[in-house]
C-alpha positions, 0 to 999 in steps of 0.5 A: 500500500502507498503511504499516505501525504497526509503528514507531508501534506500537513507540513507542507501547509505551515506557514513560517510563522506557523512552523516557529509556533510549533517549534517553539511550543515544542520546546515547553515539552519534556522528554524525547521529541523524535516528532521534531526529528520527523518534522525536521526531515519532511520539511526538507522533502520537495515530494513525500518519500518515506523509503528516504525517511526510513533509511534516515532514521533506521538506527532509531528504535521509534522507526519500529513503530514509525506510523505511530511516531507519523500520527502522534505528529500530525495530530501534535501539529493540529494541536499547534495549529488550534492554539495559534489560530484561537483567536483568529476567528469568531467562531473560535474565539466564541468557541474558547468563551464557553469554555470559559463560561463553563469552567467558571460556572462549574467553580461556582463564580457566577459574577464572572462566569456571567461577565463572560456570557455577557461579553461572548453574547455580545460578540454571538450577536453582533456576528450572527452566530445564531448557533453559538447563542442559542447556546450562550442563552441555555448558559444564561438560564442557568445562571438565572437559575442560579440567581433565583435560588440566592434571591437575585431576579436579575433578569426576566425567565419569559423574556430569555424563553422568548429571545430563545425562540427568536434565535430557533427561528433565525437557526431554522430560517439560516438552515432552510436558505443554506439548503436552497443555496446548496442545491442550486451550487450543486447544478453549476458545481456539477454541470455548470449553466442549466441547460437539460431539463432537469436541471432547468426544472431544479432551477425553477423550483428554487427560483420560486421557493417562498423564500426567494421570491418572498418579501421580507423572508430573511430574518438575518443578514447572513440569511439576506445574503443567501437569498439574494445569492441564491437569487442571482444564481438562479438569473445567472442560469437563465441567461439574465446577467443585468439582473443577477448583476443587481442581486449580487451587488445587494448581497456586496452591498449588506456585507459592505455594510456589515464589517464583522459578518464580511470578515466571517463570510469572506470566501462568499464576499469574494465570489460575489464579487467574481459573479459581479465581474462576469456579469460586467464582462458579459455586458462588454464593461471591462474597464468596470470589470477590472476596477471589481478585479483590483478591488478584489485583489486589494482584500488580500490585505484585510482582516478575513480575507488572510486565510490561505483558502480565501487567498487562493480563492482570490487568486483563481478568480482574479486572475482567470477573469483578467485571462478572460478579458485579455482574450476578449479584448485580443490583448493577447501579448498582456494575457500570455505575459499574465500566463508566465506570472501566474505559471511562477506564482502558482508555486505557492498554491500548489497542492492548495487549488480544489481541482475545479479550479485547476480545470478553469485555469488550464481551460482558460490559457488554452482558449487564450492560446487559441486566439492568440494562433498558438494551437499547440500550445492550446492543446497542451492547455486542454490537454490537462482537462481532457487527462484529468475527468472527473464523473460528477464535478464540472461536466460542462468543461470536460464536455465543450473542451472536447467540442473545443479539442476539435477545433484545435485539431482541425486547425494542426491539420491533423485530420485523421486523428480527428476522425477518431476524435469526433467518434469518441466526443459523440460516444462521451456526450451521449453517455453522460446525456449532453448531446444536445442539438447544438454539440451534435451539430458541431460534431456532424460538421467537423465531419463534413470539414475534414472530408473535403479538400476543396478550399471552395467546398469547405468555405461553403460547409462553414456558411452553411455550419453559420447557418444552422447554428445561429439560430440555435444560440438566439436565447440567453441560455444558449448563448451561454455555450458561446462563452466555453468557446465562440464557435460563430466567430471561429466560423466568420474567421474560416469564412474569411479565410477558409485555409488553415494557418496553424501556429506551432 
């Protein structure tokens, strides 16, 4: 069996000031610290390798039981973790308050144990941690219980029972809106834009639950801005980006103006704000979209936003969106430049990305290469999607990169390849339900295009090819596969110039 990287990994992940903590922390201990030696040695390590590990400690009797010795270090590094970065959350700080409130109240120093509560239930509803101060109100009853016995009234029973049930509501009210938000994240973490049926009928549902399209419905902010989210998504499916535009713009806007509960929910703020930048973008707004961009950029700095998953969120749509717009804009030199940059930088991340984003990238470079007259390069791009399928995450890229796989490979020339290719395209697409019209009628094409060597003859399949496809991209929601790659501008540059001039 191969060993796992879950240590390696672990390590890998510390920052500088992270790994000083634990060294130091390590230092109060007593006795042997062999863990040190192996945090020491995989720190070294560019790639996990424990045959090097194990021929390094091989006169050390704790290599005898040297998954132990692995284990006992990973969960002596979370422990390092936990206590470096208590204070770095509201969540954890409330988490640390309770326990604080608990020990006192078991002491029987209810004066302090109630300064506590005082101050951590503060801070539960200034943050809208409803769960937290459902159970900071269950703390306070007791101390009311407490002070009923010594004859202190110092606060009435029914107005707490009442304030406990205005936070179930809100508890309940938070979980109903995280469902709706979890099922329409699903259809574009799974397929991307809705476009079969089903998915289109999951959409509706949720578009017409109750509490999207109610007035007043959210009795949270936090719950406010996963109406208006879920809200946007659901315009965002249906092709709509000047609506969605004012829905995610409402949820910037509570956030804006509620400092605390943007700093706990950053990694949303941030993907709102890459959803106002595709909407600007779809709507030719560059300018306006690169102002979102640096503004996006800017909250790397700010409390919330340091975290190496918002940070890394940042990154990723930051800089696929400026490939975006160098592409769109044909400011091709700036947008290869930005390729090299994020080629160094993304050093940093590795090993950090979700693969989804990794998918986004790669497909993102390699439709910049394209347009830029770069196939090979923009196949070896697509390659890295095309090699790496995944059966349930982001079927919209897998499945229009084969579209797009095609294209590349009619413009190398290399015709024979693609008679096999577009044989396995149709096969792929129609096992995973997606041969909808539209693909269907870029595979029967490319077809006709690669058994033709009459120039004149394939300037005309590509005018008839225009011809049928147009119509099928007049709505918003077909519109939407132009934006995975723009076969009516392929078309107009074949039109134009029907003889391939491939650059290798």
């Amino acid at each position: 069996m191969k060993p796992s990287n879950e240590l390696f990994d672990l390590v890998k992940s510390l920052t500088k000031s992270e790994k000083r903590f634990f060294k130091l922390s390590s230092s109060l201990q007593t006795g042997d610290k062999n863990y040190l030696k192996i945090f020491d040695a995989i720190d070294k390590q560019d790639e996990y390798d424990e045959n090097v590990l194990k021929n390094l400690f091989k006169k050390e009797t704790f290599i005898k039981h040297f998954p132990s010795e692995k284990n006992h270090l990973y969960k002596l590094i979370l422990k390092s973790l936990r206590a470096y970065h208590a204070d770095n959350s509201v969540s954890s700080q409330l988490k640390q308050e309770i326990k604080n409130i608990e020990i006192l109240y078991n002491k029987a120093l209810f004066k302090e144990c109630n300064k506590f509560l005082m101050r951590a239930k503060k801070q539960a509803i200034d943050y809208e941690k409803f769960y937290y101060l459902f159970e900071l109100i269950n703390w306070e009853k007791m101390l009311l219980e407490e002070a009923l016995e010594d004859g202190k009234f110092t606060k009435d029973l029914d107005t707490l029972i009442k304030e406990e049930q205005e936070v179930i509501d809100k508890l309940r009210n938070l979980a109903a809106y995280h469902v709706l938000y979890s099922k329409i994240n699903y259809v574009f973490r799974s397929g991307g834009f809705a476009r079969n049926e089903d998915d289109r009928s999951l959409v509706d549902e949720i578009a017409s639950n109750q509490l999207i399209v109610g007035k007043n419905t959210a009795l949270s902010h936090r719950a406010a801005t996963i109406c208006y989210y879920t809200q946007g998504f659901c315009h965002l499916a249906a092709g709509d980006y000047t609506t969605a535009l004012s829905k995610f713009e409402k949820v910037k806007d509570i956030l804006d103006k509620n400092e605390r509960i943007k700093q706990d929910l950053a990694k949303r703020y941030v993907r709102t704000m890459n959803n106002i930048i595709a909407c600007h973008i779809d709507a030719k707004r560059y300018s306006a979209a690169r102002e979102v961009i640096a503004e996006m950029k800017a909250k790397s700095d700010e409390n919330g936003f340091r975290n190496t998953d918002v940070q890394n969120t940042i990154f990723k749509h930051a800089n696929i969106s400026e490939l975006q717009i160098c592409r769109l804009t044909e400011e091709y030199d700036k947008g290869l430049a930005l390729v090299n940059a994020i080629e160094e930088e993304i050093g940093d991340f590795e090993g950090k990305f979700h693969k989804e984003q990794v998918l986004s990238f790669s497909y993102q470079i390699a439709y910049l290469y394209f347009e830029a007259g770069q196939f090979s390069k923009s196949l070896f791009w697509l390659n890295k999607v095309l090699n790496d399928n995944e059966s349930t995450l982001r079927q919209d890229i897998y499945s229009y990169a084969r579209l797009f796989n095609l294209v590349i490979h009619y413009e190398l020339g290399n015709y024979d390849l693609l008679e096999y290719i577009t044989k396995s395209t149709q096969r792929y697409l129609s096992k995973r339900q997606r041969d909808y019209l539209l693909e269907k009628l870029v595979i029967d094409y490319m077809r006709k295009l690669i058994r033709t060597t009459s120039i004149d003859e394939r300037s005309a399949i590509f005018m008839r090819f225009k011809e049928e496809l147009e119509p099928m991209v007049l709505g918003p929601e077909d519109r939407i596969v132009l934006k995975y790659f723009d076969f009516i501008k392929w078309i107009d540059s074949k039109v134009k110039e029907p003889k391939m001039k491939a650059v290798h």
